[in-house]
matplotlib code that plots the C-alpha trace (Angstrom):
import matplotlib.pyplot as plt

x = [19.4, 15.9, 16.0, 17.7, 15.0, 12.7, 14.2, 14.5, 11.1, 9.8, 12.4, 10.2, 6.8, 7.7, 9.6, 6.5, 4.0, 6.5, 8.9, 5.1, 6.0, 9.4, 8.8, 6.3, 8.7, 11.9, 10.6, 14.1, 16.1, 13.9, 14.8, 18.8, 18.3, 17.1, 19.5, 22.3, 21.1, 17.7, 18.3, 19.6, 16.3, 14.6, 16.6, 14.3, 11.9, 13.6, 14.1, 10.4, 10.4, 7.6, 6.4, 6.0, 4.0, 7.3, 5.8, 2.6, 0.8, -2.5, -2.6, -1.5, -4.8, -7.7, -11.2, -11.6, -13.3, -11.0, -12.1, -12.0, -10.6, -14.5, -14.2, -16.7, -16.3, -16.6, -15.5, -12.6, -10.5, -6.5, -3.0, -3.0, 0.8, 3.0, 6.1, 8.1, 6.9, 9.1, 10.7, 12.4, 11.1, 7.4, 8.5, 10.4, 7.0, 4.9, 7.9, 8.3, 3.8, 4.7, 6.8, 4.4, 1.5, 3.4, 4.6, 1.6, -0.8, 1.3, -1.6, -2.1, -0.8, 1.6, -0.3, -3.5, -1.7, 0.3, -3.2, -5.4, -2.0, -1.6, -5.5, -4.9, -1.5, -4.2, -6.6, -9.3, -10.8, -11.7, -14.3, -13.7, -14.7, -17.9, -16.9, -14.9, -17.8, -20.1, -17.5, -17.3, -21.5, -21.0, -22.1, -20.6, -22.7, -22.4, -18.6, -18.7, -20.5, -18.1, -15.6, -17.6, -17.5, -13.7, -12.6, -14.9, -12.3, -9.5, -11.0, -12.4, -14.3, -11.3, -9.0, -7.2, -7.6, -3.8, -2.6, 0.8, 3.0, 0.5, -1.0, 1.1, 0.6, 2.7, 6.1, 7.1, 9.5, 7.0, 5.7, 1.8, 1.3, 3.2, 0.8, -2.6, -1.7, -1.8, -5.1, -6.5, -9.9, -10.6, -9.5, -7.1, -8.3, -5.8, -2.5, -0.7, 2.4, 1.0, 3.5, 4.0, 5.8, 5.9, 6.2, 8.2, 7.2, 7.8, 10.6, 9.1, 7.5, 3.8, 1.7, -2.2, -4.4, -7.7, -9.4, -12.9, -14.6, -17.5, -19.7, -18.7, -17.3, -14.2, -11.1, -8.4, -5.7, -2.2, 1.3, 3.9, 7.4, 8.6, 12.0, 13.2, 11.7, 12.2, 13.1, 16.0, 17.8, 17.5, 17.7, 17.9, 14.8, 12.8, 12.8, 10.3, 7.5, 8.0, 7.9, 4.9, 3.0, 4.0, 2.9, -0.8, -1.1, -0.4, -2.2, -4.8, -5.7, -8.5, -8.3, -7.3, -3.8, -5.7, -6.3, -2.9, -0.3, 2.7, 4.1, 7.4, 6.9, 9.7, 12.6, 11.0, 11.0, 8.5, 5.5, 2.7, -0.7, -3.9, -7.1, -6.9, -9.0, -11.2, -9.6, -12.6, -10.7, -8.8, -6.0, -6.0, -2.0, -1.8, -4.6, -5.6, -9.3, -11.0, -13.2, -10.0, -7.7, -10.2, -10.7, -6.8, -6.7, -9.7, -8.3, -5.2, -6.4, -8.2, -5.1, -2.7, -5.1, -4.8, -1.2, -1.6, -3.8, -1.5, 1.1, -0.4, -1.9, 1.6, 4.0, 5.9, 3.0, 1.9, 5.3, 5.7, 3.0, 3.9, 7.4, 5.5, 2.8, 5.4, 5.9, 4.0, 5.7, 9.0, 8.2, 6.6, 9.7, 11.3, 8.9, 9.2, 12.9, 13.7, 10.8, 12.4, 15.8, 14.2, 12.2, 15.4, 17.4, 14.7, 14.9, 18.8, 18.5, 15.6, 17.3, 20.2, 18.3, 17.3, 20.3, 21.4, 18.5, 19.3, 22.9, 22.2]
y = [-2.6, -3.5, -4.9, -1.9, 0.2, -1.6, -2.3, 1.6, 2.5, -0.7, 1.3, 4.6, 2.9, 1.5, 4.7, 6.5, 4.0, 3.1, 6.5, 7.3, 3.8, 4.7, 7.8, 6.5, 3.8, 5.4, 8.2, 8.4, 8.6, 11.9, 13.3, 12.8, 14.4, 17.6, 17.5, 17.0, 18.7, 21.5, 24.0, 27.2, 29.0, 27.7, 29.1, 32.0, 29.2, 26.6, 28.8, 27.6, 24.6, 22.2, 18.6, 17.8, 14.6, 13.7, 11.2, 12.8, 11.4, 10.4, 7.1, 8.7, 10.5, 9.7, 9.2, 7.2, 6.7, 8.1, 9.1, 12.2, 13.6, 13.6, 9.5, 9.9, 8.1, 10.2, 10.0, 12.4, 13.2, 12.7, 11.5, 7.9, 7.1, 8.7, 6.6, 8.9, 12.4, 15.0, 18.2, 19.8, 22.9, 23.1, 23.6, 20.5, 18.5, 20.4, 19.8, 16.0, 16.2, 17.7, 15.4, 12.2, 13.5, 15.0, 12.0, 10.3, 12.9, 15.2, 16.5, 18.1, 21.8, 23.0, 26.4, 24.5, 22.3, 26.0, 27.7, 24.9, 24.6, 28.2, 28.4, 25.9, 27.6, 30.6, 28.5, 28.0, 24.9, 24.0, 21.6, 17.7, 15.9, 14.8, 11.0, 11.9, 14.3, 11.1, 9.0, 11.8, 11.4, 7.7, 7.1, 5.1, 2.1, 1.9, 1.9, -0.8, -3.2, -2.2, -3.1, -6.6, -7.5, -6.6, -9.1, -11.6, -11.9, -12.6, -14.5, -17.8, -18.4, -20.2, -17.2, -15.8, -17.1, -17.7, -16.4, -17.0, -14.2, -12.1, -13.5, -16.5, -18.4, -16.8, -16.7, -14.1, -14.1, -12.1, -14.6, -14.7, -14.6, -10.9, -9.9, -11.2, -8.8, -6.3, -6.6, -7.1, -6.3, -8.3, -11.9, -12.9, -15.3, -15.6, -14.4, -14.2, -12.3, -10.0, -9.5, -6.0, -7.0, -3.1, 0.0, 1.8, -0.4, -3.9, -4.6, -3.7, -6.5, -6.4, -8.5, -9.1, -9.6, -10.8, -9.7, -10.2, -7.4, -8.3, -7.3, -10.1, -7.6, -9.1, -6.7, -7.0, -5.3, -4.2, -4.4, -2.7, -2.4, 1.2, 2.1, 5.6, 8.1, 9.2, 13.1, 12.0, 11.9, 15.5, 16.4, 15.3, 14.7, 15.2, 12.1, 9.6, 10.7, 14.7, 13.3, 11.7, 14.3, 16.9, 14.8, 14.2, 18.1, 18.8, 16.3, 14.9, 17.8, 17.3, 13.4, 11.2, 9.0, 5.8, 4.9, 5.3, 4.5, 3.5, 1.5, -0.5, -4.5, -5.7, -7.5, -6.8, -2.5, 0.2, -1.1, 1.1, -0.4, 0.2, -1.1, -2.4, 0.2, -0.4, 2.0, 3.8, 5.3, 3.2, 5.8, 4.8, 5.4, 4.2, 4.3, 6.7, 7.1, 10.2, 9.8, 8.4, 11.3, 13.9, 12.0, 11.9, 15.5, 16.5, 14.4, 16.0, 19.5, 18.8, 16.9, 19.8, 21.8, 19.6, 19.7, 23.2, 23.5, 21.3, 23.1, 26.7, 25.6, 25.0, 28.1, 29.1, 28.7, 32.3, 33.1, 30.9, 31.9, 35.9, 34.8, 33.5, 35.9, 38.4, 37.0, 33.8, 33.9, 33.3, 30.3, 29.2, 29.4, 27.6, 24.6, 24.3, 24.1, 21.9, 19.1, 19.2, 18.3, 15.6, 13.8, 13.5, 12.2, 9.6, 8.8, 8.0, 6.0, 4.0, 3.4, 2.5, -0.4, -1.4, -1.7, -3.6, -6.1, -7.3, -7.8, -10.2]
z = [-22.0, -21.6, -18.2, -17.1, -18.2, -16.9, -13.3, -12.9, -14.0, -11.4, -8.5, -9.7, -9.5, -5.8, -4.2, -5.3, -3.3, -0.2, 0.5, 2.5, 4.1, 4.8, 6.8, 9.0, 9.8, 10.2, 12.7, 14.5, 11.6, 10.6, 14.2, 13.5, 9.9, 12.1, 14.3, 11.7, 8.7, 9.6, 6.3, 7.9, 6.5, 9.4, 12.4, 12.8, 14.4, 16.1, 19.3, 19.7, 21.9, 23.4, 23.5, 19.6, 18.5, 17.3, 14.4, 13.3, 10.2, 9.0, 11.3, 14.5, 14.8, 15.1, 17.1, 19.7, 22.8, 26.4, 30.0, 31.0, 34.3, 36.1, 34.6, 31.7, 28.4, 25.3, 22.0, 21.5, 18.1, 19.5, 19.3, 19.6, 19.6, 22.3, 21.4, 19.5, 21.1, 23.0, 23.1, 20.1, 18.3, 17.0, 13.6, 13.2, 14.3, 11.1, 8.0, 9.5, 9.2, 5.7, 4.7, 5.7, 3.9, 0.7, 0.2, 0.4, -1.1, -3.9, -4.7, -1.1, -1.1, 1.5, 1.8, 2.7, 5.5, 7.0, 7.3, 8.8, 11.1, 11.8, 13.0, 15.6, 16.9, 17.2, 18.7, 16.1, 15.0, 11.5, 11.0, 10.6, 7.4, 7.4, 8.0, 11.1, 12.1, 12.2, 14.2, 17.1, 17.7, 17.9, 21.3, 23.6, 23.1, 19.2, 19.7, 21.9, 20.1, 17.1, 19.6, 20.6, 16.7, 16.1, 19.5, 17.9, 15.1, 17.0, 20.0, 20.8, 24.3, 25.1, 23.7, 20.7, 17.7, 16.2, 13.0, 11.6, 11.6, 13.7, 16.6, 18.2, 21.3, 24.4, 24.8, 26.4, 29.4, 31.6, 33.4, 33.4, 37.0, 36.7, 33.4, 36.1, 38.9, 36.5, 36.1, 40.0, 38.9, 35.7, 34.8, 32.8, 29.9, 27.8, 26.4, 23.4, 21.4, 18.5, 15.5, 14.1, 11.1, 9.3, 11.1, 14.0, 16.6, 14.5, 17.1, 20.6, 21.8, 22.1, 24.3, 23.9, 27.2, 26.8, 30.0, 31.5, 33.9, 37.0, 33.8, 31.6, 29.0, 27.5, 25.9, 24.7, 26.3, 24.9, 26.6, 24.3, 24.9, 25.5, 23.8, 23.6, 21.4, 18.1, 19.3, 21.7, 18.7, 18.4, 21.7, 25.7, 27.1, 30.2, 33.0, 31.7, 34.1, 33.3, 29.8, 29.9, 31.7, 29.2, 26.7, 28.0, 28.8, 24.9, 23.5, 25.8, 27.9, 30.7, 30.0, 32.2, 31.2, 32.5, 29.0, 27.5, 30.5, 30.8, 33.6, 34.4, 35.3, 37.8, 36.1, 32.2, 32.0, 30.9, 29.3, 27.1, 28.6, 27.3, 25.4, 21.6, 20.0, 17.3, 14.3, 12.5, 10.1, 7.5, 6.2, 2.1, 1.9, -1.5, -3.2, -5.9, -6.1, -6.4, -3.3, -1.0, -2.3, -1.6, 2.2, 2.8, 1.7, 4.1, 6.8, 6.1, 6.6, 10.2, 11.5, 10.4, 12.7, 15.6, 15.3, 15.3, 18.5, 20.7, 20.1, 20.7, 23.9, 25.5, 26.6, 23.8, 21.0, 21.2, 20.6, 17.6, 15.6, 16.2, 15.2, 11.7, 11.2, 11.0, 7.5, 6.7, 2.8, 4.5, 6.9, 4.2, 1.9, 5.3, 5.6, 1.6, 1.5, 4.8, 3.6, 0.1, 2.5, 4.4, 1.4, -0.9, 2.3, 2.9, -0.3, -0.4, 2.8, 1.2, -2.2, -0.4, 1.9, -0.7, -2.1, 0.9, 0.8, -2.8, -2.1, 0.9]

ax = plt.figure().add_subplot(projection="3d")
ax.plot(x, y, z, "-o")
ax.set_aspect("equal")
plt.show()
């Protein structure tokens, strides 16, 4: 009797720290539920259609440095995963952000996120916390000698230093003279296979490139399989390339796509390509410390905004936020009630993996 008790209070403890977990890795699966099951209080919105970030959480924004159109380097706050992005309607893209940080957050209110989101679909900014503040005056320099220090821990002169589980010697079947010509103006030092054990992406394979310029600056660069995303399981999307420029319009307007591309490699497919970054902001999912909740809250806040202010810049924005001025209580009530839907369905699919997993 005991046990039992005990077993379901452990289950409690861990659905409370991994359903957060769960969602980010089971973006797809969110896509279907929306297609399948969208509560019918949200109808009134989902005639609004446009390129959605498709899997937007705290992780998939952030600041980095990119290259503008005019080829100037700049730090930028953006998107930084394109993988599961697309068209479907603009509200699914804010319950499925709802959902990732109210899971993650409880404390976070829904009525904070809708009016920090509502402001961007009108075109207003709200400010950044103060931590993300200082990351966007970084210059240039100071990010690349953060980005000197973080290559230092995974390479040798020689090349990558191996570690079990996450970076392994090559052995991909892309041969290495196909990876060089990739790269006709840098050499090619070394490569190796990096190991995403968690996530959406743990089974796309994922190349590292450690490259060296005239200059003598070393990076490393990224090849990651491209499988399809998350939002064609709501819907048919666009050719690949119309994709992918309808993507960079929303979310990485007057940048160039240099920095996040994606390209096809004869005989191996469509390949993401671009720079390891150097994350500056480490996202405390689980921990409960005053200071981190109060950052994940903040954070919270400014990315809801974002959201907001990619998806008002695109045609059918104006449209959606008239369709939910006309009575924020309602799409409020709408959000509320489709999240609800979509947390206790992640739930069920979780509890029954896990399920699953013990019975193997």
């Amino acid at each position: 009797m005991n046990r039992k008790v005990k077993s379901s209070e452990n289950d409690q403890a861990s659905d409370a720290t991994s359903l957060s977990k769960w969602i980010r890795s089971h973006t797809p699966d969110y896509w279907s539920f929306a297609r399948q099951s969208s509560p019918q209080a949200l109808k009134d919105y989902l005639r609004f259609i446009g390129t959605v970030s498709g899997d937007p959480h705290l992780g998939n924004f952030g600041p980095i440095p990119v290259t503008t159109i005019d080829g100037y380097r700049e730090m930028r706050f953006v998107n930084i995963d394109f993988d599961d992005a697309g068209r479907a309607p603009f509200v699914l893209d804010f319950v499925r952000y709802l959902a990732a940080i109210r899971s993650q957050c409880k404390p976070m209110k829904r009525k904070v996120l809708q009016k920090a989101y509502l402001l961007g679909l009108a075109g207003k900014r709200v400010p950044p916390p103060k931590q993300v503040q200082d990351f966007l005056k970084m210059s240039i320099s100071a990010y690349d000698k953060q980005a000197e220090r973080y290559l230092r821990t995974h390479c040798a002169n020689a090349g990558f230093r191996y570690k079990v589980g996450e970076i392994q010697p090559y052995g991909n079947k892309i041969k290495p003279s196909t990876i060089k010509r990739l790269f006709p103006r840098e050499q090619v030092i070394a490569l190796a296979d990096r190991i995403e054990a968690e996530g959406g992406s743990a089974d796309e394979a994922r190349i590292w490139v450690l490259v060296e310029g005239a200059d003598s600056r070393r990076r490393i660069m990224e090849l990651k399989g491209y499988a399809r995303p998350g939002t064609a399981n709501y819907g048919i999307q666009p050719p690949v390339k119309r994709w992918l420029t309808d993507i960079r319009e929303a979310y990485w307007p007057k940048l160039s796509g240099s920095d996040y591309d994606l390209i096809t490699i004869p005989g191996a497919g469509r390949f993401w390509v671009r720079e390891k970054k150097v994350s500056l902001i480490n996202v405390p999912y689980t921990s409960r410390k005053k200071s981190h909740v109060d950052f994940v809250m903040a954070l919270a806040i400014f990315d809801a905004n974002v959201l907001g202010l990619a998806h008002g810049r695109q045609a059918q924005g104006p449209a959606c936020l008239a369709a939910i001025r006309h009575d924020t209580k309602a799409f409020h009530s709408a959000i509320k009630e489709a999240e609800k839907a979509y947390l206790l369905d992640a739930v069920a699919a979780m509890k029954k993996a896990r399920r699953a997993s013990r019975q193997r």
